[in-house]
Structures are given as C-alpha cells and as structure tokens.
C-alpha positions as CSV (number, residue, x, y, z in Angstrom):
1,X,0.0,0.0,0.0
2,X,2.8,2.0,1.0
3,X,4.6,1.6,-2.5
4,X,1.2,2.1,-4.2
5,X,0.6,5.5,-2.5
6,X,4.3,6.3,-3.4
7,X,3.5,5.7,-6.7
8,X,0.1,7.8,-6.9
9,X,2.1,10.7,-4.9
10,X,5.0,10.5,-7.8
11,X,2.8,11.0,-10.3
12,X,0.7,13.8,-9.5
13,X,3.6,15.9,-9.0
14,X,5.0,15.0,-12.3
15,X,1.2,15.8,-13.7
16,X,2.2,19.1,-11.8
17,X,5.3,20.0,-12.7
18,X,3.9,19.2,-16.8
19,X,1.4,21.5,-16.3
20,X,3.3,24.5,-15.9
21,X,5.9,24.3,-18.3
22,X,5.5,27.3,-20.6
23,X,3.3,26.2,-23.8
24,X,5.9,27.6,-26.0
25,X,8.2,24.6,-25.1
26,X,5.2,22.1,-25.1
27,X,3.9,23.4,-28.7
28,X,7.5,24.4,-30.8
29,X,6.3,25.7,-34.0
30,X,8.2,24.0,-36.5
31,X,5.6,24.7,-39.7
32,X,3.4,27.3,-40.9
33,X,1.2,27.4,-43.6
34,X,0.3,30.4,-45.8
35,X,-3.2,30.4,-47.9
36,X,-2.9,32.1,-51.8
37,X,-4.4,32.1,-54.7
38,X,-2.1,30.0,-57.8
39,X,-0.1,32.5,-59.7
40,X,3.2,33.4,-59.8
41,X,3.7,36.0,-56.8
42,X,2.7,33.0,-54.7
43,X,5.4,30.8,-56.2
44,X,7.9,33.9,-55.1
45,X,6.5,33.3,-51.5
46,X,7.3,29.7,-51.6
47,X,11.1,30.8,-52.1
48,X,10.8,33.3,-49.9
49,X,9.8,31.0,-47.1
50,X,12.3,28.0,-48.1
51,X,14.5,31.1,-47.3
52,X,12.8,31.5,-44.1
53,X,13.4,28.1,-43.2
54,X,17.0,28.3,-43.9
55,X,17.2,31.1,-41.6
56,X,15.3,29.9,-38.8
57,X,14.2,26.0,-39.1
58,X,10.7,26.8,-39.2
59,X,9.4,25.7,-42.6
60,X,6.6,27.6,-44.7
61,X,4.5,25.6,-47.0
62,X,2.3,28.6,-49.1
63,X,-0.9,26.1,-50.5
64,X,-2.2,27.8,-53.6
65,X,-6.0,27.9,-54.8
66,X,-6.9,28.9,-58.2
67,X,-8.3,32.6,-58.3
68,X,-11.6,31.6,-59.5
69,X,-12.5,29.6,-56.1
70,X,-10.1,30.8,-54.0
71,X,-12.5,33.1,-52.2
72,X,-15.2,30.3,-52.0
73,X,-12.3,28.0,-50.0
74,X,-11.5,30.9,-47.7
75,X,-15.6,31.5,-46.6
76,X,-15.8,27.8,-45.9
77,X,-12.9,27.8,-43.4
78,X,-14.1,31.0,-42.4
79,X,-17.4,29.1,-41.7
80,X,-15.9,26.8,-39.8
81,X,-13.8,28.7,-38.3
82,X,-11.0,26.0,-39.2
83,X,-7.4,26.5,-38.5
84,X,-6.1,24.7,-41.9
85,X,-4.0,27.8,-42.3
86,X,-1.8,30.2,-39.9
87,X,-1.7,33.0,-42.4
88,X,-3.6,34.3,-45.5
89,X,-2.8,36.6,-47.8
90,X,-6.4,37.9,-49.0
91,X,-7.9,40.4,-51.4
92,X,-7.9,44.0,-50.0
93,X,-11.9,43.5,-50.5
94,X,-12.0,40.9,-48.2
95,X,-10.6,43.1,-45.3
96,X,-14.0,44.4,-43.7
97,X,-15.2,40.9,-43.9
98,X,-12.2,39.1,-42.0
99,X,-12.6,41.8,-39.3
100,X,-15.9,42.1,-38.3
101,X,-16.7,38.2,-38.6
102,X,-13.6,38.0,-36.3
103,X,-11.1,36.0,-38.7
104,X,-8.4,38.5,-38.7
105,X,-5.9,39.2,-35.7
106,X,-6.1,42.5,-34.5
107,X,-2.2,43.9,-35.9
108,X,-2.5,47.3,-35.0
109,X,-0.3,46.8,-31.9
110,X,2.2,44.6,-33.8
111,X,2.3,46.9,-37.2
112,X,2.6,50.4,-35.1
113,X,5.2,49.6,-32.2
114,X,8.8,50.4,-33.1
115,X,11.6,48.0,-33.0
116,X,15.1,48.4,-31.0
117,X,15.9,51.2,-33.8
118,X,12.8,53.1,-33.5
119,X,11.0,52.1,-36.8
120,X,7.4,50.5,-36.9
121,X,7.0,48.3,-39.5
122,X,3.5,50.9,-40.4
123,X,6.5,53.4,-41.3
124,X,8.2,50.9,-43.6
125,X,5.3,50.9,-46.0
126,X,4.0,53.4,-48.1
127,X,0.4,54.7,-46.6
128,X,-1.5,54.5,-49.6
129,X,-1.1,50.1,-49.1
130,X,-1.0,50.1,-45.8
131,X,-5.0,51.8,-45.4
132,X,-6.0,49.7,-48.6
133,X,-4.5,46.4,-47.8
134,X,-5.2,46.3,-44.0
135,X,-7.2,49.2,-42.4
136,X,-10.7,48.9,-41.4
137,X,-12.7,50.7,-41.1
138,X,-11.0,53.1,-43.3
139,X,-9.5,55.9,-41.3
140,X,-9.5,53.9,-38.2
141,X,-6.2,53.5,-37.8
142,X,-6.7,49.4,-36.7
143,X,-5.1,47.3,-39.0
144,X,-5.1,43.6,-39.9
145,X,-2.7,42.9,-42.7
146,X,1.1,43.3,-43.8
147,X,0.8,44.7,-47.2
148,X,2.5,42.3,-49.3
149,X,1.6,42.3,-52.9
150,X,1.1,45.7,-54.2
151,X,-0.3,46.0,-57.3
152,X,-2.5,48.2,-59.7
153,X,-4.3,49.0,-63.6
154,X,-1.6,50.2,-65.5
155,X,-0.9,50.4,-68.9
156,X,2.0,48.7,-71.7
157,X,2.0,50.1,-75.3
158,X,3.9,49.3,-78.3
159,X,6.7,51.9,-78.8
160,X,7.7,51.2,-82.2
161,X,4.3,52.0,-83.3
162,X,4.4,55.3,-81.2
163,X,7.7,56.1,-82.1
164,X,6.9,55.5,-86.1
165,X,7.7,58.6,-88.2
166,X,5.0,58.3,-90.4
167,X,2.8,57.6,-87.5
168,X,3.5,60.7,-85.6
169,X,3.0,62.9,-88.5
170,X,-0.1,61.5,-88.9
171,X,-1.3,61.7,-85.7
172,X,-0.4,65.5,-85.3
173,X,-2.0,66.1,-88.6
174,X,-5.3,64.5,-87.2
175,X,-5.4,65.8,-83.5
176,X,-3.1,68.6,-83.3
177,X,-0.5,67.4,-80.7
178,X,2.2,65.1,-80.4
179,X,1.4,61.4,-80.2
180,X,3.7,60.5,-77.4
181,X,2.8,58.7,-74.5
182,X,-0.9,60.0,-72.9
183,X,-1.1,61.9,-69.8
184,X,-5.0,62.3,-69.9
185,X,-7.7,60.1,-70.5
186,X,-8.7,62.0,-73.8
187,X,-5.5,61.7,-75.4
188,X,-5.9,57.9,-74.7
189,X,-9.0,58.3,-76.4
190,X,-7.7,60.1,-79.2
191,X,-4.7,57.2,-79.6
192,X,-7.1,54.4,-79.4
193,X,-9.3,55.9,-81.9
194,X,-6.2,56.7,-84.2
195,X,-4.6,53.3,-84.1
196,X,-8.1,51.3,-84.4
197,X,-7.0,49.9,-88.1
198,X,-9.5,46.6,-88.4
199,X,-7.7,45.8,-92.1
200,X,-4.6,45.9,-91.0
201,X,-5.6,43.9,-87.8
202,X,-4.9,46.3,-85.3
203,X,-6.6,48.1,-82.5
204,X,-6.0,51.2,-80.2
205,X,-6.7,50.0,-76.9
206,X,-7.1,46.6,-74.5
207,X,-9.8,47.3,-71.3
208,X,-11.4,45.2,-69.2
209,X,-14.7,44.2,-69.7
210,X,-15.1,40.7,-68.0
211,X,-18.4,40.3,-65.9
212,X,-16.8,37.4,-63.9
213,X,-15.9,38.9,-60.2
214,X,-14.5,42.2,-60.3
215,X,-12.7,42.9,-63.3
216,X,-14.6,45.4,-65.5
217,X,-15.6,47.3,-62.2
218,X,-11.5,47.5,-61.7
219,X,-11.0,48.3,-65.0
220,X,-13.5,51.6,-65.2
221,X,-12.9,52.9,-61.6
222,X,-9.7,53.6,-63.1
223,X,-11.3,56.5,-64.9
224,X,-14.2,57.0,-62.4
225,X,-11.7,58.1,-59.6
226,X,-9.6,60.3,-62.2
227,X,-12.9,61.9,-63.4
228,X,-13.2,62.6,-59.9
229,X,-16.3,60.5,-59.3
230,X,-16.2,57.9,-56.7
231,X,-18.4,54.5,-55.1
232,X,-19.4,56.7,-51.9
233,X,-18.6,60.3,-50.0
234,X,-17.9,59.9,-46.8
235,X,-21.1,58.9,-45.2
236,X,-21.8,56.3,-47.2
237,X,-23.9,57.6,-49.5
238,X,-24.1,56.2,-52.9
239,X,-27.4,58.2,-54.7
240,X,-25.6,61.2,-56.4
241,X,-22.3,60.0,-56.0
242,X,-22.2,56.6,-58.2
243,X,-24.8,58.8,-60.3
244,X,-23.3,62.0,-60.7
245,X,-22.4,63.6,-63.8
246,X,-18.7,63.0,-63.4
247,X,-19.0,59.4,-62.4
248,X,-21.9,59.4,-66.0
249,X,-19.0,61.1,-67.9
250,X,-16.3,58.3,-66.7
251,X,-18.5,55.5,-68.1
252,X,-19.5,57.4,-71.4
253,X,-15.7,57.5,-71.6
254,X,-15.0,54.1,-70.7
255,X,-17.9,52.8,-73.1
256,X,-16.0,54.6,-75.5
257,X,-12.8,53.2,-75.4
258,X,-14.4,50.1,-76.0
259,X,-15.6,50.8,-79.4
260,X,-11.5,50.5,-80.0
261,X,-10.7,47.3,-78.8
262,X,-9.5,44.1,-80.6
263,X,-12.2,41.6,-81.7
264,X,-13.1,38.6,-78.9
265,X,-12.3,41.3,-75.9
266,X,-16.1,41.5,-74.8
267,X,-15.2,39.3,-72.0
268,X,-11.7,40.5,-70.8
269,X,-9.4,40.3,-68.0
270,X,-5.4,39.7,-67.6
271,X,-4.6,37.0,-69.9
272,X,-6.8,38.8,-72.6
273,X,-5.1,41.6,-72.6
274,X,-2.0,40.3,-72.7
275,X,-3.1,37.9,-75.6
276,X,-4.3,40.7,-77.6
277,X,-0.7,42.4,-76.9
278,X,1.3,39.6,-77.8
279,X,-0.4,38.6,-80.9
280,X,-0.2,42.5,-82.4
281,X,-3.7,42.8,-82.1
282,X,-3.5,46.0,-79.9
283,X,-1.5,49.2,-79.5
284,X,-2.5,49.5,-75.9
285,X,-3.3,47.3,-73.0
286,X,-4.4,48.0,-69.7
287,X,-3.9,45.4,-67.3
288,X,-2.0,44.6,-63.3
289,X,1.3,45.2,-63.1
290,X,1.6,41.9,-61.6
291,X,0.9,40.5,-65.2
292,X,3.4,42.6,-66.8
293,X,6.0,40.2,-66.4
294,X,4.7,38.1,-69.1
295,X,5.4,40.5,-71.7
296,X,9.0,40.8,-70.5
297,X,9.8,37.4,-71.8
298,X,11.0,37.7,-75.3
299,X,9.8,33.9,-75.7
300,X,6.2,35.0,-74.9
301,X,5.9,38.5,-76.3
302,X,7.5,38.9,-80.0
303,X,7.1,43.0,-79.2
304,X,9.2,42.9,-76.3
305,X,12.1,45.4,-76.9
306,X,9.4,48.0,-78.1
307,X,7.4,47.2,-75.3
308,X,6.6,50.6,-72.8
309,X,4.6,51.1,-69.9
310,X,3.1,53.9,-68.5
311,X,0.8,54.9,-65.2
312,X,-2.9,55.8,-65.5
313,X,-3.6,58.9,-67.0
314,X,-5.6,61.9,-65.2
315,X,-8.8,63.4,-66.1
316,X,-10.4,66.4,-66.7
317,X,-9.5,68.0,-63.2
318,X,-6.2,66.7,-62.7
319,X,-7.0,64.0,-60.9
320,X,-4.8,60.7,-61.2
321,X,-6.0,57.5,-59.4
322,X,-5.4,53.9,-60.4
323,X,-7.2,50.8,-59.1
324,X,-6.3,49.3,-56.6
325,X,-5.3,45.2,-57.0
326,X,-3.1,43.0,-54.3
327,X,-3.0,41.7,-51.3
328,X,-1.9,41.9,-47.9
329,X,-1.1,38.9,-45.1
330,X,-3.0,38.4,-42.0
331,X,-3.1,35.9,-39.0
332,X,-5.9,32.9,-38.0
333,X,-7.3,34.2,-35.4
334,X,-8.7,30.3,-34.5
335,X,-4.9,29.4,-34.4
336,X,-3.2,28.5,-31.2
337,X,-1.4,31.7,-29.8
338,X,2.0,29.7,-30.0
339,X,1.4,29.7,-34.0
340,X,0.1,33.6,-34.1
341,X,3.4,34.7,-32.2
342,X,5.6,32.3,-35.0
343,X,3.2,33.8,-37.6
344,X,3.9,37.2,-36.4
345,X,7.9,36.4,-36.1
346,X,7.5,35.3,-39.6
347,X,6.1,38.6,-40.7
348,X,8.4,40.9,-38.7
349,X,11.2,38.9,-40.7
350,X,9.4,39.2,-43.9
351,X,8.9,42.9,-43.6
352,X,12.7,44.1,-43.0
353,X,13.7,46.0,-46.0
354,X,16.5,43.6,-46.8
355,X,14.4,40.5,-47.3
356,X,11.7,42.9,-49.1
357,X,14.7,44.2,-51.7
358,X,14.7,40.1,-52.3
359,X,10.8,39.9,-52.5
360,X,11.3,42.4,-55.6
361,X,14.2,40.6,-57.5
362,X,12.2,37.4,-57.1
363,X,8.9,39.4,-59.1
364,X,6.9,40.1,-55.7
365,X,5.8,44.0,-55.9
366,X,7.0,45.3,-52.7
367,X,5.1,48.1,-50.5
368,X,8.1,49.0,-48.7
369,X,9.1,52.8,-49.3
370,X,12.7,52.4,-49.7
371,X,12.9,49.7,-51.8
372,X,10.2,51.1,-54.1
373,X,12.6,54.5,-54.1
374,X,15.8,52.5,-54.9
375,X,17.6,52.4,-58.2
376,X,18.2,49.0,-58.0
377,X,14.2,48.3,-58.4
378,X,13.3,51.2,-60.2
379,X,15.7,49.6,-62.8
380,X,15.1,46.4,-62.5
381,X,12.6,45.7,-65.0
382,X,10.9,48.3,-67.8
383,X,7.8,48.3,-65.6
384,X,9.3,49.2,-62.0
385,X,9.3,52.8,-62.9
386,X,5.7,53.2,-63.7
387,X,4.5,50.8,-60.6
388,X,6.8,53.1,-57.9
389,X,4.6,55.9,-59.3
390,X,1.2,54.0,-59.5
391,X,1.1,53.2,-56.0
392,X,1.4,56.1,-54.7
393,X,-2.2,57.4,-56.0
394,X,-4.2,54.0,-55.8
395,X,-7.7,53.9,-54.8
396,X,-10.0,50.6,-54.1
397,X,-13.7,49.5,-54.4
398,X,-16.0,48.8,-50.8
399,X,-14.2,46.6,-48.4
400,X,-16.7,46.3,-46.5
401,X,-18.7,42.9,-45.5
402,X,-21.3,43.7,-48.4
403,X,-18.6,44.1,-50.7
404,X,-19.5,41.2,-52.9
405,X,-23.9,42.3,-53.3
406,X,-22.4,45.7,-54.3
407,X,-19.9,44.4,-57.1
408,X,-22.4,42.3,-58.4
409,X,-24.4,45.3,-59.5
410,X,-21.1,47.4,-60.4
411,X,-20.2,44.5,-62.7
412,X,-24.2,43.7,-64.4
413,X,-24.8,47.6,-65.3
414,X,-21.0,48.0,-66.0
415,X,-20.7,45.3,-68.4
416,X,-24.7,45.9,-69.8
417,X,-23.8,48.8,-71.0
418,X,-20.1,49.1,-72.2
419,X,-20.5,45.8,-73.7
420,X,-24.1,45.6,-74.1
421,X,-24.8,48.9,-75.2
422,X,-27.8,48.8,-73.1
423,X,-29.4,51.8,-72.0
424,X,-27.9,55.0,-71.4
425,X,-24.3,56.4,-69.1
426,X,-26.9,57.9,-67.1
427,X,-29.5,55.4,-66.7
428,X,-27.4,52.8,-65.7
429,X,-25.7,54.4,-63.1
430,X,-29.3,55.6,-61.7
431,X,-30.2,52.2,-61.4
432,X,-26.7,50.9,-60.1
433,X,-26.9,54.1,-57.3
434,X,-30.5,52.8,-56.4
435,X,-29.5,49.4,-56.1
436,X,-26.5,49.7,-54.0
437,X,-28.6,52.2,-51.8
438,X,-30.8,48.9,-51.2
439,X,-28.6,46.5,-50.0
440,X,-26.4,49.6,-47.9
441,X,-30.1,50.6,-46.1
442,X,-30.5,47.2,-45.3
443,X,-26.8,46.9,-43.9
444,X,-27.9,49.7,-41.4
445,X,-25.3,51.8,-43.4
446,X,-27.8,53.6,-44.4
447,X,-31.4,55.4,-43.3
448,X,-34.5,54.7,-45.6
C-alpha cells in the first residue's frame, strides 16, 4: 500500500510540474502554412519561405488555390472557423469581412510599435497600401494585414508604333498634338481611336470588360476616380455619387474606349489583354502590373524590346488614381497563440527591408518605401518605374462585408452597357446608385 501511495504521490507531482511548463516549449512551432491564390507571386513566396526556413528552421508551405475559387475555399474555413491555415494573404476587398466576422488578428499593436531602432513596420510601408490592404474601417487606424503584394491598372504600349515617323505625322496632322505617350484620358482616347485599323488587324486599346468577379468594375474605376467621381462620400452615401455627372461622364468614356478594342475582348481580363498584346492585335493594353512580367519574356511576347509602360492617365480636373489590385497577409485568429506569435515572427522577418529588396528581385511588388525608391528596383525591369509611381495614388472598391452584393451590381450595369450597349451612361448608373442604396439601407449603413 505503501509503495502504491508512493507511486500515486509521484505521479501527480509529475502531472504538476507538466502542467506548468510554458506552452511555447510544449507546442514548438516547426511549420506554418500560408493560404494564396495560384499564380506566380505565390510561387515567389514559396522561395521566400524555403528562405525563411534556412534562416530559422521553421518551414513555410504557401498552399495555392486557383483565383476563381479561391474566395469560395477561404468562406468555408471561415465558416468553420478552421485552422487549416496560420496565415492568408487575402484580397484588400475581403478586409471588412475578416474583421468584423472575427477572422483576422487584431495587428495594430504589432504593425505600429517600433523595433530596437525606433521604426514600426506601419513606417516601412508606403500609406496609400498600408490603409488599402489592411485598415478597417478606413480611417481607423486598426489594421489587420502586412501589405504584401502591391499591385495596380496600368498600362504597356507598343513603342515602335508610337515612335513611327509616319505615325506621328499623322497623328499630329489629325489631333493637333504630339502622339507620345498620354497623360489624360482623352488623349488615350484620341490614340485608341487613331490606331483602331481593323484591315490591318490592329486596334487602339485593351480594357477590361469581364463580368466574372471584379474585373470590369476595376478596369472603369480607373477612370471614375480620375474623373473625380467615386463609389461613396464619406457617409456612405451612394445616390448622387455613383450617379453624378462626373462618375456618368467616366462611363460614357470608358464605353467609349471600347468601341477601339480588338475583336473577342467582350469578356476580358489579364490574360486577354496580354493575348491581344502579344499577338499584335493592340496598341495599348491596360492590365496589373503583376501581369506585366509576361510581356517581358521575349519567348512570350515577339514585341518585347518596343514594349513601354506607363501609369494611369488623369482626367479632366487633374485627378490621377489607379485601381487598386493585391494583397496583404493576415493571422488565424482560431490558431493556437503559440502559432500567431511564429506567424507574427514570420512577418516581422518578412517585412525588413533587406528580405523585401529580395521579394522584388524574385517578381513580388513590394510596399516598402525604400525599396520602391531605390535604383536598383526602379531599374530592375521596364515596368518598376511606372509601378513606384502608380502606388502612390491607388484607390480601391468597398471593403466592407457587403462588398460582394455591391460588385455584383457594379459588374451587371457596367458590363450591360459598355459591352451591351444597353441603355444609357446615365440610366445605368441611376439604377446601379438605387440598387446599391438597397442593399447599404439594409446593412444599417444607411437610413431609408
């Protein structure tokens, strides 16, 4: 009996002294995943975490969805609130619904508290990507992502068909100014209209006009925020701000520039564009900078050492925005706090300036301000220059949890009418205003 009670003694304070050793040692974090959608910027991560592991034992394994049902994969683990993933890097869109459904750590703390040296990782990035890839609400100044992918609409053009003698003469003789590059959305107009050849097989301009998602909606707020027009003013209100005469002028513009695009483009998004480019069939394309790399490849595009790029032009006013694309990376908040703290120490690693200078010579497009500003990535491809300058004056759609009812109407009117030739400018956006006033009332955005 004796031995017995020893024995039950002996045990309990082993139970005891296991019970308080600190959960860090219990639950080492040798793994993390990452969540992304499949394309090349998430193959960049991969590298970028075998890097990581190299530096620190703890491997990353970033598991890539395709982009058509990635979002559907990420609202089922939301659903269930699953822990499949320590980290995802998710649509700037997506923000006001990973926050208020409670999927996102809170990262204000983390992002805004300097290091040893004095720097916050918030200072590191430039403001216009840290607001639109992780702030909510907007203005707030609470964050919950590390922007990471930066990207935006801009625009590649063939040079040797701008630069052509005969061409320029021409074009002069027509319009009364130089054909050179555009710095307004008219004179985009006017060199759309002015290379639209169909014998000859070519066309003036690429835009996007898919009705899948979001991409005709991020292909005219491009000229919507430059024509000074915009999804909402301040409180939320939509009726005569989505309908105003600016924001009716943008897609009389927009509709437009479609009447100069290549043949088979009524349903067009990245690879379209750079389809049309590569097979001659246009003289400009707009598309993300994240796709541009593509038409760096000699192999892919047969135009490639005449191939320019430029930022969105302004509008009438002056005013130069560019949508907004990208991503940045939060943290499960269903995930143990053992793998929040690695996720964290993997993002604090991620986000010094030396390992984002690699993110950028591996293809990722950096948000940190002094790698954007360096000579080394402003020369590093054709297409660095114009990015720098593009993200600097980016603008987004909603981001809040109704984000997806109120693309759904952007995208049906949009497309209805550019590509439809439905209706009128006016009447569409009427109807899109009164729609989106609908679902925001019934949000409790807004009052009846």
């Amino acid at each position: 009996m004796k031995n017995k009670t020893l024995f039950i003694v002996v045990m309990l304070m082993l139970v005891s002294m296991i019970s308080v050793i600190p959960a860090t040692a219990q639950d080492a974090v040798t793994e993390l995943t990452i969540w992304w959608a499949e394309w090349d910027p998430a193959n960049f991560l991969q590298q970028i975490g075998n890097e990581y592991e190299e530096a620190t034992g703890i491997a990353v394994n970033v598991v890539q969805t395709p982009w058509g049902s990635y979002y559907d994969r990420v609202g089922t683990e939301w659903a269930a609130q699953g822990t499949s993933y320590d980290m995802i890097v998710g649509d700037s869109q997506w923000v006001g619904q990973g926050v208020t459904q409670g999927h996102y750590v809170d990262l204000t703390e983390f992002l805004t508290t300097p290091n040893a040296d004095g720097v916050a990782i918030a200072d590191t990035v430039t403001p216009a990507t840290l607001s639109a890839y992780g702030e909510y609400p907007t203005g707030s100044g609470n964050y919950y992502a590390y922007p990471t992918e930066g990207d935006a609409n801009g625009f590649a053009y063939r040079r040797d068909l701008f630069e052509d003698e005969q061409n320029m003469a021409d074009f002069e003789a027509a319009y009364g100014y130089p054909l050179a590059v555009p710095t307004t959305w008219e004179q985009l107009r006017d060199i759309a209209e002015f290379f639209t050849r169909p014998d000859e097989g070519l066309y003036g301009v690429g835009i996007y006009t898919q009705i899948d998602y979001d991409a005709i909606t991020m292909g005219f707020e491009n000229v919507l925020f430059s024509y000074g027009a915009d999804w909402k003013d301040a409180e939320n209100n939509v009726l005569g701000v989505v309908n105003s005469p600016e924001a009716v002028a943008a897609l009389e513009l927009y509709r437009e520039l479609y009447q100069f695009t290549p043949p088979g483009t009524n349903n067009a998004f990245f690879q379209e564009m750079n389809d049309a480019f590569v097979a001659g069939q246009a003289a400009m394309i707009m598309n993300y900078f994240a796709f541009f790399p593509a038409l760096d490849n000699p192999s892919i595009n047969p135009y490639r050492d005449s191939t320019g790029y430029f930022s969105m032009p302004a509008g009438p006013d002056g005013d130069r925005y560019a949508a907004l694309g990208g991503q940045g990376i939060s943290v499960n908040s269903y995930i143990s706090d053992e793998r929040k703290q690695a996720s964290l120490d993997f993002i604090t690693w991620f986000a010094q300036e030396e390992i984002q200078a690699r993110w950028a010579e591996l293809g990722g497009y950096t948000c940190n301000i002094n790698v954007l500003q360096s000579e080394t990535f402003l020369n590093q491809t054709p297409y660095n220059a114009a990015f720098a300058e593009t993200m600097t004056f980016v603008k987004d759609f909603w981001n809040i949890p109704e984000f997806g009812s109120l693309l759904e109407i952007a995208q049906r009117y949009l497309h209805a009418f550019v590509v439809g030739g439905e209706s009128t400018a006016q009447e569409s956006m009427d109807n899109m205003a009164a729609e989106m006033d609908e679902v925001l009332v019934e949000a409790g955005y807004l009052q009846e």
